[in-house]
C-alpha positions in Angstrom: 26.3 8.4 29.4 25.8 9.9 32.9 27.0 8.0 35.8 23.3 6.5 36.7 22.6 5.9 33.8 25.0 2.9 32.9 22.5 0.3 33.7 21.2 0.4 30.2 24.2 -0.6 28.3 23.1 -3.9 30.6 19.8 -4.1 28.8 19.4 -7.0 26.5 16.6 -9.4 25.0 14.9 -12.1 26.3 14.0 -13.8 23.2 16.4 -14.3 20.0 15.6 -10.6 18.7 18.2 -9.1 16.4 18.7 -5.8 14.0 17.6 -8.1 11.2 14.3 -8.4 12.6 13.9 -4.4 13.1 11.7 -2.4 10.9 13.5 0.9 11.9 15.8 2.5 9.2 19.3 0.3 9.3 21.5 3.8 9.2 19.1 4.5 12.6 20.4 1.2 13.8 23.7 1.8 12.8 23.9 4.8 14.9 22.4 3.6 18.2 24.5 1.0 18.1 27.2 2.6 18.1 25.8 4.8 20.8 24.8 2.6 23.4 25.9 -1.2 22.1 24.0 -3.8 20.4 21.9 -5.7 23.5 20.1 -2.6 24.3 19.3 -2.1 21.0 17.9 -5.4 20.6 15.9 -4.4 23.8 14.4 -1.7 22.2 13.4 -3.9 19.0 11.5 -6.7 21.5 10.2 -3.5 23.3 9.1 -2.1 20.5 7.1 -5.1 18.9 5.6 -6.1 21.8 4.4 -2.5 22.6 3.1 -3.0 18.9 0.7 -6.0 19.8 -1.0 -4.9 22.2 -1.8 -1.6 21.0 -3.5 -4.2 17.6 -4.5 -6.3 20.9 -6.2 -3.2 22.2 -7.1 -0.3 20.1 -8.7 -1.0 16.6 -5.7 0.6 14.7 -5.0 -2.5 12.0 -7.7 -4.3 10.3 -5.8 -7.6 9.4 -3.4 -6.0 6.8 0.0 -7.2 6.9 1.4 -4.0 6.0 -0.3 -2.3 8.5 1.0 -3.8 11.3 4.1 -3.4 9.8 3.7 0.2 10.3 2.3 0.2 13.7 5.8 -2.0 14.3 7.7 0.7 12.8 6.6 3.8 14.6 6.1 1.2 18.3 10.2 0.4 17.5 11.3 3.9 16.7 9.5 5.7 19.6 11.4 2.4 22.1 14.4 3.4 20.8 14.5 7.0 20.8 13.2 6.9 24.4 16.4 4.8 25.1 18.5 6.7 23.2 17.4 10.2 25.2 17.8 8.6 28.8 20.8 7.2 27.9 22.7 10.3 26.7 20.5 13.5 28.0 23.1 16.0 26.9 22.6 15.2 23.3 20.3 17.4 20.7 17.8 14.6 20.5 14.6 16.2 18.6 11.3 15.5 21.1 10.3 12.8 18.6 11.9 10.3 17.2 12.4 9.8 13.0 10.1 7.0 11.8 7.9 7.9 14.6 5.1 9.3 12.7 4.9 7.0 9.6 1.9 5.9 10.0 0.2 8.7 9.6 -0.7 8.9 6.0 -2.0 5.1 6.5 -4.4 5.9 9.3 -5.6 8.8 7.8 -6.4 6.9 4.5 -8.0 3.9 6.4 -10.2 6.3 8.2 -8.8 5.7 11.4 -10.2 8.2 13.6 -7.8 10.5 15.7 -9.1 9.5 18.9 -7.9 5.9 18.2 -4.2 6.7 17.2 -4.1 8.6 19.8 -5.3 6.1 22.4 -2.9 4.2 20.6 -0.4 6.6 21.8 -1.4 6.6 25.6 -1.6 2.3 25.4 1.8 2.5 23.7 3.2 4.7 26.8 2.3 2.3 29.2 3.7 -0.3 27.6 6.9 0.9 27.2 7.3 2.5 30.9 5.9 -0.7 32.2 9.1 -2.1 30.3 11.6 0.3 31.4 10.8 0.3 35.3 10.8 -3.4 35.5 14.4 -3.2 33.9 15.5 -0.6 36.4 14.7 -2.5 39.2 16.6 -5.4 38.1 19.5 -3.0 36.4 19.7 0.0 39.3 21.3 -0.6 43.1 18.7 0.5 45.4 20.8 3.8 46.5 20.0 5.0 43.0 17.0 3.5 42.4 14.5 6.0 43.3 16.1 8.5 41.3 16.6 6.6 38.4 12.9 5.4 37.9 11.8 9.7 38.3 14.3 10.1 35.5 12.8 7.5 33.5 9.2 8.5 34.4 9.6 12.3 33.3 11.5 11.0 30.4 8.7 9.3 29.2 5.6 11.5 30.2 8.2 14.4 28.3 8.7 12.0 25.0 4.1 11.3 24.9 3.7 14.8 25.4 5.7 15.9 22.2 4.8 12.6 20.6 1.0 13.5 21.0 1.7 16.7 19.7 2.9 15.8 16.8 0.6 12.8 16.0 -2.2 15.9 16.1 -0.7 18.3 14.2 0.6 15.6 11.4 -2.7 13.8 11.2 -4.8 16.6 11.0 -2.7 18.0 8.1 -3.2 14.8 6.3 -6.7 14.4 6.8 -6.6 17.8 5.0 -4.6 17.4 2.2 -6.4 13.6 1.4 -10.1 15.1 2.3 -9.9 17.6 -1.1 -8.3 15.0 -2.7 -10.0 12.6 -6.2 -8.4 9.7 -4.3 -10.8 10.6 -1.1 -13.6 10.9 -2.4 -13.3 7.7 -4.8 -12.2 5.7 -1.5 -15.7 7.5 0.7 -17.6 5.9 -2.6 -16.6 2.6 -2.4 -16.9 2.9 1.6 -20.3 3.8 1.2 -21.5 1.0 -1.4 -19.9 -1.7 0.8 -22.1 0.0 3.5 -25.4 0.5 1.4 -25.3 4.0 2.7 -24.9 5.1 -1.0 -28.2 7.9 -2.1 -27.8 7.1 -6.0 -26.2 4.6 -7.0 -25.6 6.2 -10.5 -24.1 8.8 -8.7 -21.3 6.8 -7.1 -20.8 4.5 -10.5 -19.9 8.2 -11.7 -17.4 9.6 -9.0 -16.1 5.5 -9.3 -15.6 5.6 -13.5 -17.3 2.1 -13.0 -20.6 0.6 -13.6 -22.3 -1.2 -10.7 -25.1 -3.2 -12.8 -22.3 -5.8 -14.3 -21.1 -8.9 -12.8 -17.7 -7.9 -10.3 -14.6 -9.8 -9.5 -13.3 -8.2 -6.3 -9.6 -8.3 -5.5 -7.4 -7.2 -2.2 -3.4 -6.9 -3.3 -1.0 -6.4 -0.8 2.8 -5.9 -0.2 5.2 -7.4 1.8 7.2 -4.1 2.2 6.1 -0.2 1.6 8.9 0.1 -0.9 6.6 -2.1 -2.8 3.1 0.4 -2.8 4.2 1.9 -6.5 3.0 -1.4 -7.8 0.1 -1.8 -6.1 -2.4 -0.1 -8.5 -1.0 -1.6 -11.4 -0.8 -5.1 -10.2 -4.2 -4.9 -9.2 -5.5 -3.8 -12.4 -3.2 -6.7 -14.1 -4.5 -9.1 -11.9 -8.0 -8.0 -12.7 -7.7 -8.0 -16.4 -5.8 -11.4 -16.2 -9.7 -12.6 -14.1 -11.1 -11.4 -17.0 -12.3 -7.9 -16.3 -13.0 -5.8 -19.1 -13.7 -2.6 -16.7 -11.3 -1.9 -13.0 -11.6 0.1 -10.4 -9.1 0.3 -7.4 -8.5 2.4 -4.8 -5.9 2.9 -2.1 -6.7 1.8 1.5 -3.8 2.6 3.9 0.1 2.1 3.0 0.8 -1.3 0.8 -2.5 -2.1 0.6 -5.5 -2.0 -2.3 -8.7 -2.9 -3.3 -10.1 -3.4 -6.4 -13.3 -4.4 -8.8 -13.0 -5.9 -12.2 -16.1 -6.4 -14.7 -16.7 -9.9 -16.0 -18.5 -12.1 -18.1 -22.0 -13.5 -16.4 -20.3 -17.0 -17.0 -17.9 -17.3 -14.6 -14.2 -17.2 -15.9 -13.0 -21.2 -16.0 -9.6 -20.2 -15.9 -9.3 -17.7 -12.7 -6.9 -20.2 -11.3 -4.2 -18.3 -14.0 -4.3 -14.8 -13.0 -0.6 -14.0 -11.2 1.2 -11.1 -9.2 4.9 -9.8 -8.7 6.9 -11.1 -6.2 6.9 -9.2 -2.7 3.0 -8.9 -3.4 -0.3 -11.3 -2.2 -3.4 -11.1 -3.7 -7.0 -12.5 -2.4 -9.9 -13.1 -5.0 -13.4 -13.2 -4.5 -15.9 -15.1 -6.0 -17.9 -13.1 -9.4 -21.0 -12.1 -8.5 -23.7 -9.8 -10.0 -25.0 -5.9 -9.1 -24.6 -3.9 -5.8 -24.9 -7.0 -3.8 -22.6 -8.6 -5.8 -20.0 -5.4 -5.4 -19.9 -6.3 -1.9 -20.2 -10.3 -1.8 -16.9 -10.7 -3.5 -15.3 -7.9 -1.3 -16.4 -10.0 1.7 -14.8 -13.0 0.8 -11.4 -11.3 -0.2 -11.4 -10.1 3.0 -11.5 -13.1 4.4 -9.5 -14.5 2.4 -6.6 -12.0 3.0 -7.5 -12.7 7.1 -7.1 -16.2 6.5 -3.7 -15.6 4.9 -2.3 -13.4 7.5 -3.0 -16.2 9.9 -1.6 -18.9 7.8 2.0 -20.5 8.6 2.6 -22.6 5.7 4.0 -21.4 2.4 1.0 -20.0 0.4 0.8 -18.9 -3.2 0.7 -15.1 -4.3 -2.8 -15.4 -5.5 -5.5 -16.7 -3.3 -9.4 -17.3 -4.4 -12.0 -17.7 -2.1 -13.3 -20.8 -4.0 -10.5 -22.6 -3.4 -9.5 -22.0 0.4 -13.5 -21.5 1.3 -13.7 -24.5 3.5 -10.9 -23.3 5.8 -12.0 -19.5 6.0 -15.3 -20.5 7.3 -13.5 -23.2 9.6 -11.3 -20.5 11.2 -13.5 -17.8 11.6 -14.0 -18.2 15.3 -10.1 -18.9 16.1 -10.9 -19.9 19.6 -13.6 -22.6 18.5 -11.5 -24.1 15.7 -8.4 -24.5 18.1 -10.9 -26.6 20.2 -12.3 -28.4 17.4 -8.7 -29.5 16.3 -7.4 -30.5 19.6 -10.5 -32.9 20.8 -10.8 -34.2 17.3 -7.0 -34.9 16.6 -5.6 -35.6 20.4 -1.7 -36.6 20.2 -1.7 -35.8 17.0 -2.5 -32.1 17.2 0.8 -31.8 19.1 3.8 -29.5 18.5 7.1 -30.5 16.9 8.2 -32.1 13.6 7.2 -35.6 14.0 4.0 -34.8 14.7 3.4 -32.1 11.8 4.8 -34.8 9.5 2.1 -37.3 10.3 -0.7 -34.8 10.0 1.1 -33.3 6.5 1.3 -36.7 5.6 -2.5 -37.7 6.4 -3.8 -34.7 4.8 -2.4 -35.7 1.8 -3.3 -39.3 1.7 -7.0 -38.7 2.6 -7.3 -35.3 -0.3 -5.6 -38.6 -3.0 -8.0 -41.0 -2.2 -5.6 -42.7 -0.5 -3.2 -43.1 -2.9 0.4 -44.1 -1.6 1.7 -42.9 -4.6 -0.1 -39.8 -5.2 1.0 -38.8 -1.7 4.7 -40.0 -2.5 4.7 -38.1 -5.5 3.7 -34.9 -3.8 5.6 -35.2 -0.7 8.8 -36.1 -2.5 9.0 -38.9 -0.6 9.3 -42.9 -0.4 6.5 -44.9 -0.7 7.0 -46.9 2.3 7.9 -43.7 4.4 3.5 -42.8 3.0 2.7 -45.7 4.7 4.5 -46.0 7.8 3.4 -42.1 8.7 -0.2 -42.9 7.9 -0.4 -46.3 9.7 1.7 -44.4 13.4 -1.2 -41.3 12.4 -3.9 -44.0 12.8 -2.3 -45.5 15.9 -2.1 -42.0 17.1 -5.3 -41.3 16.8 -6.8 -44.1 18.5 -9.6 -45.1 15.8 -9.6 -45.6 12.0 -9.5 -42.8 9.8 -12.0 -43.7 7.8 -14.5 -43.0 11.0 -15.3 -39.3 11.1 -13.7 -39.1 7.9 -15.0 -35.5 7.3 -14.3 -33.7 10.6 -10.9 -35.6 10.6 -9.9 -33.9 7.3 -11.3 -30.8 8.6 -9.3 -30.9 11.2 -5.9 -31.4 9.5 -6.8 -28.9 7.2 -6.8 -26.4 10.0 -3.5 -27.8 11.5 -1.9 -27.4 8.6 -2.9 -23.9 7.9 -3.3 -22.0 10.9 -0.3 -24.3 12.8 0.2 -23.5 16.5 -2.6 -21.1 17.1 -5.2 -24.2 17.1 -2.8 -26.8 18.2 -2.0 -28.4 21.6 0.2 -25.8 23.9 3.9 -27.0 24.6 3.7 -28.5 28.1 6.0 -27.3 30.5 8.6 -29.8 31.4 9.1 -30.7 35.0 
């Protein structure tokens, strides 16, 4: 490391951030570690996520998927560290860009995400990180080096976008066209344009799709927790299907660990949808069936939202979601900012941070969804009777009224609490 350039090895993390919580390769890690010491590496992993939300803040690269932001985390991490990496040692062979740089290319091209977009992403990204990299060199440098320190980090930078934008372009166009001749394409275009109704015949696309449009559709999202998981994406969508009842599927790939499908069912609506299951490591929304193009499309809809609602929820949620069953919520939390509002006038105290509060409002859900049934509630909760009653009699007093007044929008309320957690509830206030 050159003389100047020492004041990196003081770079560390502000938050708790750790190689655990890194989505770059761990033999990557390992290296850069050893290279230039575990604080600045961590540096570049809280660099490198936060440069990753606000490019999804900013540029519409993600669309909800879990998975995809994973991605976007990946390449934001792997371009932070490589950057660190080539200003802290610029007499090594460091390539222009960085491994694990460009992995989300085959995911945007598959989503459709134009180029223009990834590479806005690119130039939001760049500010980001050089926004991050000056403000640590004038805490890190003495003001005799100072000046020449933030040029070195500046051309650095402006070198690394270059080559980074480069390569984005030449990679993504050789995607787009490898998966434009592909079957895969052109199935994914046809289910684009029936959820559109930009489709000429109809026929035409139930063809190209292997799939008839006129029956009554199931539609399903599946989605992994990890890429090493998308192999089993198209068959545990089609299990999941079959296991809803479907006696025709259709699914098609949209973007890395994600897929959507469409599964052909009885008019009668199955009784036992509640049944239907996926591997672990993989989530799965449902849609209600419904009948004909229309139909196609309705059952899409509320998968997506269901899979939206998921990515937002904090509490431990099962693999297999259906719309039926968490529709009350979805619509609830479809404006974010008006559902936080609702939540804090209607439940006060109580829609405060910490245990003891999220233990009366757990605790009140529960005893208003069991007809107030202390032992329901106990029985559930795996706790004491009396411990039912105390939390729901201190949640009353909390509240300031009985709960049986506004009994609806108070349950609505704790409903949101519970599943959306801090992002509706009251901010911490700064102590004093």
């Amino acid at each position: 490391m050159e003389p100047g350039r020492k004041w990196l090895a003081k770079l560390a993390p502000s938050g708790p951030y750790s190689l655990a919580m890194s989505s770059c390769a761990p033999a990557a890690l390992a290296d850069a570690t050893a290279r230039i010491g575990l604080d600045p590496v961590c540096w570049a992993i809280e660099q490198g996520q936060v440069t990753a939300a606000r490019i999804a803040e900013e540029v519409p690269l993600v669309d909800g998927a879990g998975l995809a932001i994973e991605v976007l985390r990946r390449g934001s991490e792997a371009a932070t560290l490589h950057s660190l990496l080539r200003l802290a040692d610029p007499s090594a062979a460091f390539p222009p860009v960085g491994e694990g740089s460009l992995d989300g290319v085959q995911d945007y091209v598959h989503r459709a995400v134009p180029l223009h977009h990834v590479l806005r992403a690119i130039r939001v990204g760049h500010a980001s990180l050089a926004r991050a990299f000056l403000r640590a060199c004038e805490q890190l440098v003495e003001p005799a080096e100072l000046t020449r320190e933030m040029k070195a980090v500046n051309d650095e930078l402006f070198a690394y976008v270059d080559a980074f934008t480069d390569a984005m372009t030449r990679e993504y166009l050789a995607e787009h066209d490898r998966w434009a001749t592909s079957a895969a394409a052109a199935r994914v275009a046809t289910v684009h344009a029936l959820l559109a109704n930009s489709v000429g015949d109809v026929k035409d696309a139930a063809r190209t799709l292997g799939y008839d449009i006129d029956r009554t559709h199931v539609g399903v999202i599946v989605w992994a927790d990890s890429p090493a998981e998308d192999s089993r994406l198209p068959s545990a969508a089609t299990s999941l299907l079959t296991g809803l009842g479907a006696t025709a599927t259709v699914v098609v790939p949209v973007g890395s660990g994600r897929i959507w499908g469409w599964g052909a069912v009885p008019k009668q609506r199955p009784q036992q949808m509640s049944a239907a299951r996926v591997g672990a490591g993989l989530r799965a929304a449902v849609g209600t069936p419904a009948p004909g193009l229309a139909g196609f499309r309705r059952t899409h809809q509320e998968a997506i939202r269901v899979e939206r609602l998921r990515g937002l929820s904090v509490r431990r949620t099962p693999r297999v979601t259906l719309y039926r069953d968490v529709v009350l919520t979805v619509l609830l939390s479809d404006d974010l900012g008006a559902a936080g509002e609702f939540v804090r006038s209607e439940l006060g105290e109580l829609g405060g941070r910490g245990e003891g509060a999220h233990a009366l409002r757990t605790t009140l859900l529960h005893y208003l969804e069991a007809e107030r049934s202390l032992v329901r509630v106990a029985e559930e909760l795996h706790i004491a009777r009396g411990t039912v009653a105390y939390r729901v009699k201190r949640a009353q007093e909390v509240l300031g009224h009985d709960i049986g007044a506004r009994r609806s929008t108070l349950h609505a309320a704790l409903l949101l609490a519970e599943e959306l957690g801090d992002s509706v509830l009251e901010p911490t206030r700064p102590t004093t």
